[in-house]
N, C-alpha and C positions, 0 to 999 in steps of 0.2 A: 555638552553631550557626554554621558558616560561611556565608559568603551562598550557594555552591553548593547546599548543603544547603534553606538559604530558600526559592531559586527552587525547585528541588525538590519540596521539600512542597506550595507555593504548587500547582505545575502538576497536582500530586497529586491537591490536597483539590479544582479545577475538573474534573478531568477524572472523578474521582470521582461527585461530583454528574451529569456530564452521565451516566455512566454507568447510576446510578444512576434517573436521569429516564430515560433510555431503554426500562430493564427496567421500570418501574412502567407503561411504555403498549405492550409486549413487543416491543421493538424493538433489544432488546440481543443479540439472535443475527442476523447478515446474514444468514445461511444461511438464503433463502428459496425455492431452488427446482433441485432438480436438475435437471430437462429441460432447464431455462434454461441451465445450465453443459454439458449434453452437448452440446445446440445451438449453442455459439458463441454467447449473446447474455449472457452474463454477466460480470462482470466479473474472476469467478474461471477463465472457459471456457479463457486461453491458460495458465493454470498447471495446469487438470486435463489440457489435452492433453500439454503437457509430459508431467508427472509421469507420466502413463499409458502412456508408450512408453517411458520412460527410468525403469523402478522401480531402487530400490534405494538412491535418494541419500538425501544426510545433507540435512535443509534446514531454513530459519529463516524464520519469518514476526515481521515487526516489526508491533505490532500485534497484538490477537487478532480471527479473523475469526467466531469464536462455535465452540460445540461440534458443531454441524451441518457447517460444514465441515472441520474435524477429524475428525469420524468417517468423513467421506466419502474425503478426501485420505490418510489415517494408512497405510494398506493397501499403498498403493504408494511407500511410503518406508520409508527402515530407522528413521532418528530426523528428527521434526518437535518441532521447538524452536520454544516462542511466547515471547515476549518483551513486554511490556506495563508502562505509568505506571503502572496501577493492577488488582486481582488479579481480572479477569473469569469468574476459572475456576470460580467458589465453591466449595461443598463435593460437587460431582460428581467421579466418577472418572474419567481422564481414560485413552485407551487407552496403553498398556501403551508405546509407543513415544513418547508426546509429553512433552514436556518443559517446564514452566513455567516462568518468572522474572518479576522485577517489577523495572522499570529505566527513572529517565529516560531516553532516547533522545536529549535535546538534549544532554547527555553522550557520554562515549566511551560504543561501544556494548561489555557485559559478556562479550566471546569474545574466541576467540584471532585470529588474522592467517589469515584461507584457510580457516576451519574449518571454511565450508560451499560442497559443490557447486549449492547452489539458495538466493536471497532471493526472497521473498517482502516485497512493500511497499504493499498494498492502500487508497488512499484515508487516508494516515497522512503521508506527510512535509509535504502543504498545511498539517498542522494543526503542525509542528516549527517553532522559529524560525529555521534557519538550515539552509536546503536546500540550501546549501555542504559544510555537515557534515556534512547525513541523507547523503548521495549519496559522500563521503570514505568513511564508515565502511562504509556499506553495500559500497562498492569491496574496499574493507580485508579485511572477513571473508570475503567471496568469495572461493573459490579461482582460481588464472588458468584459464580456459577453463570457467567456470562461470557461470551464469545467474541474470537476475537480472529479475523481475515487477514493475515499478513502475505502478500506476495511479494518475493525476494528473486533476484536473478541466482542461478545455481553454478557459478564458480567450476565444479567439479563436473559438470555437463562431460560428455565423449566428446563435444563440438571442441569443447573452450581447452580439452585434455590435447587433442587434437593442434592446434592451432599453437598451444605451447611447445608441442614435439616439433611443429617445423619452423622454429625461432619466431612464431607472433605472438603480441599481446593478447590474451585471452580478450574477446569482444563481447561483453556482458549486456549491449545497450545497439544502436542501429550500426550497422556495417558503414553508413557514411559521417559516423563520428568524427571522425580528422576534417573530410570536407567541410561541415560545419562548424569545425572550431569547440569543440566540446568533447573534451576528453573521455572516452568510452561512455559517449552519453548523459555527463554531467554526474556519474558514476564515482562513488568517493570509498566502498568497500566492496568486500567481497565476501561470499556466504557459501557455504554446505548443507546442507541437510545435519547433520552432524551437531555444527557451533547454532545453527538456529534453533534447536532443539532444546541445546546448552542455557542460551539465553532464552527461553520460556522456562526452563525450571529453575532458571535464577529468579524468577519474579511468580513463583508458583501459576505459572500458566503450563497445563497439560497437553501435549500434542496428540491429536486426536484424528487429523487426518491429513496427509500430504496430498496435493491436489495438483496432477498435471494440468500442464495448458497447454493447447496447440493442435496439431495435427499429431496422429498414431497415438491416439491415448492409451490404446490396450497395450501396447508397447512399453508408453512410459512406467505406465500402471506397475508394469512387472518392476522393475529399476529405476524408479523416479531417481535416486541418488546419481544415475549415470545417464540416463537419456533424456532429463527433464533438461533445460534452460532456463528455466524458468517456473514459479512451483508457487501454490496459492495454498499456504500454511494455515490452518484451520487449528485455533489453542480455544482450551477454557478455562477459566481463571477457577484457581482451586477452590473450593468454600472450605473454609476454617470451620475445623471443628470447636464448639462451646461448650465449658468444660459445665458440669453442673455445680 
């Protein structure tokens, strides 16, 4: 076994388990609330708007975001390709357009260069080790002038600012993280508005809209940088201009 391989299975057999524990307290489907997503407070709302005006595209979600949002999303896409460490899909049938795989992601990601008009990256690169790479690759498979849904927790929140002024760990992931044994929710960095920005114009992705999630959106709206938690990054990959 090569040490690739090692890390690999290593990240496998954790992510497994967390999986695992999830479904045993049924918390292994996000997919908890459509009005929430019609409404703009969810953190899937700026990819159902997307996709709901723009049907037809080919698109990747890294991560799977449960079978509830799959059956909901699938409709207005031609092919939704989910991509995942470990096989969340079990032995349901999956609609007729989606497409599974199982793949470290701290690796090269398993597609071609440009192969999809829309990524999807929900609450998934915090947990990668090297969000130089997650944000490369995710570049890479995108095609130019193609979109791309990153939600990232927001580090610089007034919560997490808060929380550090009276000597706590800033809590980026659920408030019973210690209970369960999972360190700020399996949480491996930390993000601003600011360095996410930074790394989309490392990989010519343009930031085009900051997307609260939650409750008091008109609130966040004004300061996403200070009142968000949590924030659903909406880039497009630049198109290269051809010289003649």
């Amino acid at each position: 076994m090569t040490e690739s391989q090692a890390q690999s299975d290593a990240a496998a057999r954790f992510y497994q388990r967390n999986f695992e524990q999830l479904g045993s307290i049924g918390q292994a489907d996000n997919f908890t609330s459509e009005p929430a997503i019609r409404q703009g407070t969810h953190r899937y709302s700026s990819v159902f708007n997307h996709l709901s005006v723009n049907p037809g595209k080919v698109v990747v979600e890294m991560g799977y975001g449960g079978r509830g949002i799959l059956e909901f999303l699938a409709p207005f896409v031609r092919e939704y390709h989910i991509v995942d460490i470990v096989d969340r899909t079990g032995a349901l049938d999956l609609p007729d357009n989606v497409h599974a795989y199982q793949a470290n992601l701290d690796n090269r990601f398993p597609f071609e260069d440009a192969q999809f008009d829309c990524l999807i990256a929900l609450m998934v690169i915090e947990h990668m080790y090297d969000p130089f790479h997650a944000f490369s690759e995710a570049a890479r498979v995108t095609r130019p002038g193609g979109d791309l849904f990153i939600n990232l927790p927001n580090v610089a929140s007034l919560k997490c600012r808060l929380q550090l002024l009276f000597g706590k760990m800033p809590i980026t992931s659920s408030s019973k993280w210690f209970d369960n044994r999972e360190w700020d929710g399996n949480h491996l960095h930390y993000f601003t508005v600011a360095d996410v920005r930074r790394l989309g114009l490392l990989n010519e992705l343009d930031l085009i809209e900051v997307g609260p999630v939650g409750r008091a959106i008109p609130l966040k709206a004004i300061r996403p940088e200070l009142f968000c938690h949590e924030i659903t990054y909406h880039f497009k990959k630049t198109e290269r201009q051809v010289s003649a």
